[in-house]
C-alpha positions in Angstrom: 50.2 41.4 -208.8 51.9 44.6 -208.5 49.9 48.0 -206.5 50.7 50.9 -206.1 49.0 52.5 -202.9 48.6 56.4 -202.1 47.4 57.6 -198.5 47.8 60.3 -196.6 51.2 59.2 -194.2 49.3 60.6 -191.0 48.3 58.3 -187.9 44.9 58.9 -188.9 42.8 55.4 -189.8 43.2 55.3 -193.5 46.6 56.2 -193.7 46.9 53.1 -191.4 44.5 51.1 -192.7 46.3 51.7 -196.2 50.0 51.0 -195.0 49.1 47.6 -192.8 47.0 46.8 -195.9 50.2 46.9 -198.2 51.9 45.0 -196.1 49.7 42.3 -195.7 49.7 42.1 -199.6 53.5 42.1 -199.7 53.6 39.3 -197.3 51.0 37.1 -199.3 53.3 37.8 -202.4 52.5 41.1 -204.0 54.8 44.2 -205.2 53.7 47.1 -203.0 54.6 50.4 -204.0 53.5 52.9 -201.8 53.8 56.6 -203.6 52.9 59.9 -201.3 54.8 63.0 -199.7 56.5 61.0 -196.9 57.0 57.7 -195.5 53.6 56.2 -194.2 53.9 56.2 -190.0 53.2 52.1 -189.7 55.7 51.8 -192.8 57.9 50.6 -190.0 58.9 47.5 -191.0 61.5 46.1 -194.5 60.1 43.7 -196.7 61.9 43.2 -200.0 58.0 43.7 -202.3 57.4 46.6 -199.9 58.5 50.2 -201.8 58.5 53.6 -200.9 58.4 56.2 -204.0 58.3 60.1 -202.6 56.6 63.2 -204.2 58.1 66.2 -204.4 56.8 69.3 -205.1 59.2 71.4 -206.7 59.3 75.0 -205.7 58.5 78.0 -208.2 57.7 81.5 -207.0 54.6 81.2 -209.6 53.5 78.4 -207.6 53.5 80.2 -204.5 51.3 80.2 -202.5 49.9 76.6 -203.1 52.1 74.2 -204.4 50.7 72.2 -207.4 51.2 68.9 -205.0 48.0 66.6 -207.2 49.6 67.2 -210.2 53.1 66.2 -208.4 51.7 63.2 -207.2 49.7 62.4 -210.7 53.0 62.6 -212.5 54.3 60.0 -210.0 51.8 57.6 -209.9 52.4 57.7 -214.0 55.7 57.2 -213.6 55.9 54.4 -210.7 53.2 53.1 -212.8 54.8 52.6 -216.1 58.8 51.9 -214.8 57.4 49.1 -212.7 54.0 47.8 -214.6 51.5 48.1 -212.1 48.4 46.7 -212.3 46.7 48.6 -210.1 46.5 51.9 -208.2 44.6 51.9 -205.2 44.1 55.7 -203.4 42.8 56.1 -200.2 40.5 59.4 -200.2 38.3 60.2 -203.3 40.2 63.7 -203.0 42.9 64.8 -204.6 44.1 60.8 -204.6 41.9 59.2 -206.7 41.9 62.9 -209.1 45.3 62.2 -209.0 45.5 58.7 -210.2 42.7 58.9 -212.7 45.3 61.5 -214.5 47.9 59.3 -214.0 45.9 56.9 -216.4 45.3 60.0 -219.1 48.9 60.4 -218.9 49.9 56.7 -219.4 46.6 56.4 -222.2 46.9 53.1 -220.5 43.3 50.8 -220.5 45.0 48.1 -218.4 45.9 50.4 -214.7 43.1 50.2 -213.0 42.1 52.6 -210.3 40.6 51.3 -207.0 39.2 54.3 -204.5 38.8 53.7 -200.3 36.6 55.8 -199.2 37.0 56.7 -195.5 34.9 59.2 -194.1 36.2 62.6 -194.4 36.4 62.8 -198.1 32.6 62.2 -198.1 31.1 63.3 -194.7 33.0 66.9 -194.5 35.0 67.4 -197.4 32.8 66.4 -200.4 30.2 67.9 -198.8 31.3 71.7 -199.5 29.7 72.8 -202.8 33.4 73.9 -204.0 34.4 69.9 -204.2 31.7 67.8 -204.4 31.2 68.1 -208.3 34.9 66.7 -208.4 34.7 64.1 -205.6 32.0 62.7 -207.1 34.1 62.6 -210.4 36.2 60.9 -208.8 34.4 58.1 -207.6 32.6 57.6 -210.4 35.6 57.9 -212.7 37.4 54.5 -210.1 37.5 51.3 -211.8 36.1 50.0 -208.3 35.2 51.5 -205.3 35.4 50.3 -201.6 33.8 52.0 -198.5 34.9 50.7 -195.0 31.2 50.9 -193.9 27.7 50.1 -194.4 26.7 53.5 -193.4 29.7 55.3 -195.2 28.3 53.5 -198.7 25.0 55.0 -197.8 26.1 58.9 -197.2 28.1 58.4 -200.6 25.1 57.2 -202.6 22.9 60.0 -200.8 25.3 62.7 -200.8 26.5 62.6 -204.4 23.3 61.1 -206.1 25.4 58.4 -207.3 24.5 55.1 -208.7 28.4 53.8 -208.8 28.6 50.1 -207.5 30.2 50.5 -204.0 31.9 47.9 -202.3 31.6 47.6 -198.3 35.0 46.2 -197.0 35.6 46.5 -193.6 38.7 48.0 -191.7 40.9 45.1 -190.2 43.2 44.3 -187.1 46.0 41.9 -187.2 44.7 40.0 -184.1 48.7 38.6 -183.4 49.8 42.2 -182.8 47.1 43.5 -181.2 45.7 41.1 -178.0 45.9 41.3 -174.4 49.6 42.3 -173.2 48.8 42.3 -169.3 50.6 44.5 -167.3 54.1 45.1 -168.5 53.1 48.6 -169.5 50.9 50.2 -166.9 53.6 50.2 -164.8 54.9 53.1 -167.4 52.5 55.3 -166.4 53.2 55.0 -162.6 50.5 51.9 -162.4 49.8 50.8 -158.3 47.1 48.5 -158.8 44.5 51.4 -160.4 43.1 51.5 -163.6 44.0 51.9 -167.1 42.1 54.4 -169.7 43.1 55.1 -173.0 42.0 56.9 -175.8 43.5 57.0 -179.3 43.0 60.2 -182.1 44.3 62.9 -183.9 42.9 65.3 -181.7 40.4 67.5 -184.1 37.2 68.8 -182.6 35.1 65.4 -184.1 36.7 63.5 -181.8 35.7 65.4 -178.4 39.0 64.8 -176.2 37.5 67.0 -173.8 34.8 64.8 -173.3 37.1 61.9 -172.9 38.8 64.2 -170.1 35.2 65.3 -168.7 34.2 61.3 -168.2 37.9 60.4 -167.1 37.2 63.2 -164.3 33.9 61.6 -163.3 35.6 57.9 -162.9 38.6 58.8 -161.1 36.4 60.5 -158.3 35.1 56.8 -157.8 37.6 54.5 -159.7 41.6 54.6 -158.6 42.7 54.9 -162.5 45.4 56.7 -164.9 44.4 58.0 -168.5 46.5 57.4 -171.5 46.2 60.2 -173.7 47.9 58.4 -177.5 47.9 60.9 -180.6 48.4 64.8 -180.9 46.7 67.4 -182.9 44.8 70.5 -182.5 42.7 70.1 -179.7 45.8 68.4 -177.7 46.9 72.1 -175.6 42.9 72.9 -174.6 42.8 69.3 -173.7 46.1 69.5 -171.5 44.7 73.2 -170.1 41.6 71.3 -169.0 43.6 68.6 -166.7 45.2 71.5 -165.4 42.2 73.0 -164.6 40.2 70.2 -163.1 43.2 69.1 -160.7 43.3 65.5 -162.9 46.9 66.5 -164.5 49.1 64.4 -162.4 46.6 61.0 -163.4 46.9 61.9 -167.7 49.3 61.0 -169.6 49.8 62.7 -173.6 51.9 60.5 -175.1 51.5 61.9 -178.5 51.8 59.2 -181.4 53.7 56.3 -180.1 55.1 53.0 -182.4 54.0 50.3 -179.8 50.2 51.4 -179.9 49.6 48.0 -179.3 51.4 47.4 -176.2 49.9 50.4 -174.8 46.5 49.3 -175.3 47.1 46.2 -174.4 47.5 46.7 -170.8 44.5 49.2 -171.0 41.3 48.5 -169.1 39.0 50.8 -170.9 38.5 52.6 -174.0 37.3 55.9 -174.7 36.0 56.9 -177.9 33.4 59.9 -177.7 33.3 61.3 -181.3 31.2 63.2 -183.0 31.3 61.1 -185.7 33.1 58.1 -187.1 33.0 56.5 -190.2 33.9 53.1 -188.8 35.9 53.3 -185.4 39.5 52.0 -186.6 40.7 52.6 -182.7 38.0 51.0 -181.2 38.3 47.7 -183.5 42.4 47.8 -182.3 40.8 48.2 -179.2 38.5 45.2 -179.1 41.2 42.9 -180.6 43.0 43.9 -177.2 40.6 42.4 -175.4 39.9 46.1 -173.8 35.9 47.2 -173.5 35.1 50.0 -175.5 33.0 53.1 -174.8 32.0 55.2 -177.9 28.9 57.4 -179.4 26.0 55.9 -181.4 27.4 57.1 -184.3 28.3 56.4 -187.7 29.9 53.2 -188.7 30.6 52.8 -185.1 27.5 50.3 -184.2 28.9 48.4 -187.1 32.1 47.4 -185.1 31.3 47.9 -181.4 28.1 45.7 -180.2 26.6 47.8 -177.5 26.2 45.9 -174.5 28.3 42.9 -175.4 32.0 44.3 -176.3 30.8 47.7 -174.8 28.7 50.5 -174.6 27.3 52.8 -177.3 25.6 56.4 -176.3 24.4 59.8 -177.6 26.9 62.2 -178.4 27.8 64.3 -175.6 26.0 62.1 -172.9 29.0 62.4 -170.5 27.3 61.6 -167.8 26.1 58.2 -169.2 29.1 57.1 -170.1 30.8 58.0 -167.3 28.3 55.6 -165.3 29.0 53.0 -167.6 32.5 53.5 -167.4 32.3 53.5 -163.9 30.0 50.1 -164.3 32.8 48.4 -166.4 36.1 49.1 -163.9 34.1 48.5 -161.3 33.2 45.3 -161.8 36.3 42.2 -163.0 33.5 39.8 -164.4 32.1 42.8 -166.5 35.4 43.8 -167.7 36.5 40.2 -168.9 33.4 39.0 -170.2 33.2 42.3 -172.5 37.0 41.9 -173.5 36.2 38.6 -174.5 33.4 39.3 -176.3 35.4 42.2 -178.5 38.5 40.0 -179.2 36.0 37.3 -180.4 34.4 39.8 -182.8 37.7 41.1 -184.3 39.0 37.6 -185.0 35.4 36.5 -186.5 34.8 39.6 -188.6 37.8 42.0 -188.7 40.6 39.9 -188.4 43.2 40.8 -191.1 43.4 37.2 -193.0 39.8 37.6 -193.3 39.7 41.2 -194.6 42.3 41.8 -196.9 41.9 38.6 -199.6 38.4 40.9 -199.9 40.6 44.0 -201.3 42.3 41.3 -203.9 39.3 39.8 -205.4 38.2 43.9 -205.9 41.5 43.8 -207.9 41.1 41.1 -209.8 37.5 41.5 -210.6 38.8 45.3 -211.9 41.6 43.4 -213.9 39.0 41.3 -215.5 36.8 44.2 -216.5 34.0 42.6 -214.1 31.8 44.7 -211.8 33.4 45.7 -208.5 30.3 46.4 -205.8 26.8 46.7 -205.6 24.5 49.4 -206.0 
């Protein structure tokens, strides 16, 4: 089969999801073609069915100042499309990807590309939500040839936010359970490791994610707990965040690493995770996490109780309850039995549900049901 995949090429979770997604196809035998505005940040790797195709936006003083980048990418996705025959063009984000590849078909008049959307959170939680894009994010989805959300709950805010009856299909994020396990000590040493303990955390840094209430719980342990924080991912919170340590004297015990290539290594010398958001459509660090064999700490929130079992492979609380989770924190690194049993328990759940041979054969048969002009989803 040959796909062609758009994403954003951010260390955000569907840019990820999307790239190690690719790759697994291209491993099982499929033509990848990934087409965006830069090289996808996991796209680390050569494989000879893997492809990278860039847009450009060509600058014109009449375009200034918003460069037409949709119709950019639309002409691409026509043209990687037609040179190489694709079968399929699968966009992560309902907006501007999948407006983008549904021209891409006008252009083509083709009847036999079909367009897959991944829906992923922000395109229908924040985004679609403002009355200036929702009538055209929900043209989008209904527009897809199939359409895939990574949660449960995320299917259920699309059919209630757009008043949509379009079949959705609930596929799960995924975790190659080889790269991500349990990596022992090797790395806490990096991070000036004398037998304390090991926190991470994992974002972009925007306000949903709370860093400063992963610094605020962080403070509360290390007063009780000997333990190091490992700060992985940058964005716009990342100077307040570094202001704060300053501030509460914990400077010297964080570390911002800012996006790293080994994530896995990193988190798999961790003893704790940290994952306070505001929201989250379905906890992609958490799950990466878990197959780690790290315990995870995270809100109620979301598509987050749909991959973190509270009180078995960690702890789930209200948003903002630093205080609670502090105490569970404190709970978890304070006790070796705790701490094993939970990792345990999360690496058993990410190889049972999540793991990537599982998850990804799901995407194909969405493909090939699309190809076959069956019904992709449920209502």
């Amino acid at each position: 089969m040959k796909i062609g995949i758009t994403c954003y090429p951010t260390f955000g979770g569907s840019g990820v999801v999307a790239t190690e997604l690719g790759i697994a196809l291209a491993r099982l035998g499929d033509d990848v073609h990934f087409i965006s505005y830069a090289m996808p940040s996991r796209l680390d790797m050569f494989h000879e069915r893997v492809h990278f195709h860039e847009v450009t936006v060509t600058s014109y003083p009449l375009f200034d100042p918003y460069p037409p980048y949709t119709l950019a990418l639309a002409t691409k996705q026509a043209e990687v499309a037609a040179y190489e025959q694709l079968d399929v063009l699968h966009v992560h984000y309902a907006i501007p990807h999948a407006i983008s590849a549904h021209l891409a078909q006008q252009i083509l008049h083709s009847s036999t590309l079909k367009l897959i959307t991944t829906l992923h959170g922000t395109d229908i939680t924040l985004v679609g939500r403002d009355a200036s894009y929702l009538p055209i994010t929900k043209f989008g989805i209904e527009v897809s040839d199939g359409v895939t959300a990574v949660s449960q709950w995320l299917k259920e805010q699309t059919v209630e936010n757009f008043s949509t009856d379009k079949a959705i299909e609930v596929i799960p994020n995924f975790v190659d359970t080889q790269r991500f396990r349990r990596h022992g000590e090797a790395f806490q040493h990096l991070f000036g490791w004398t037998g304390e303990k090991l926190v991470c955390h994992v974002s972009n840094f925007r306000p949903v994610k709370r860093v400063i209430d992963v610094l605020e719980v962080f403070a509360r342990v290390a007063r009780v707990i000997p333990s190091r924080m490992v700060m992985i991912g940058d964005g716009p919170d990342r100077s307040r965040a570094e202001a704060f340590c300053r501030q509460e004297g914990i400077a010297s015990r964080v570390f911002f690493v800012g996006n790293v290539p080994n994530l896995e290594e990193i988190l798999g010398a961790a003893d704790l995770f940290l994952l306070p958001s505001e929201s989250e459509s379905f906890g992609m660090a958490a799950l990466e996490a878990m197959a780690c064999e790290v315990p995870v700490i995270s809100t109620s929130t979301g598509g987050v109780p749909e991959v973190v079992t509270d009180g078995e492979s960690g702890f789930l609380l209200p948003v903002g309850d630093v205080e609670s989770m502090a105490a569970r924190a404190i709970e978890i690194l304070g006790d070796e039995r705790l701490q094993r049993r939970m990792g345990a328990a999360g690496r058993a759940i990410a190889i049972e549900k999540f793991d990537v041979v599982r998850v990804v054969p799901r995407y194909r048969e969405v493909y090939e049901r699309a190809i076959a002009g069956q019904p992709v989803g449920t209502k």
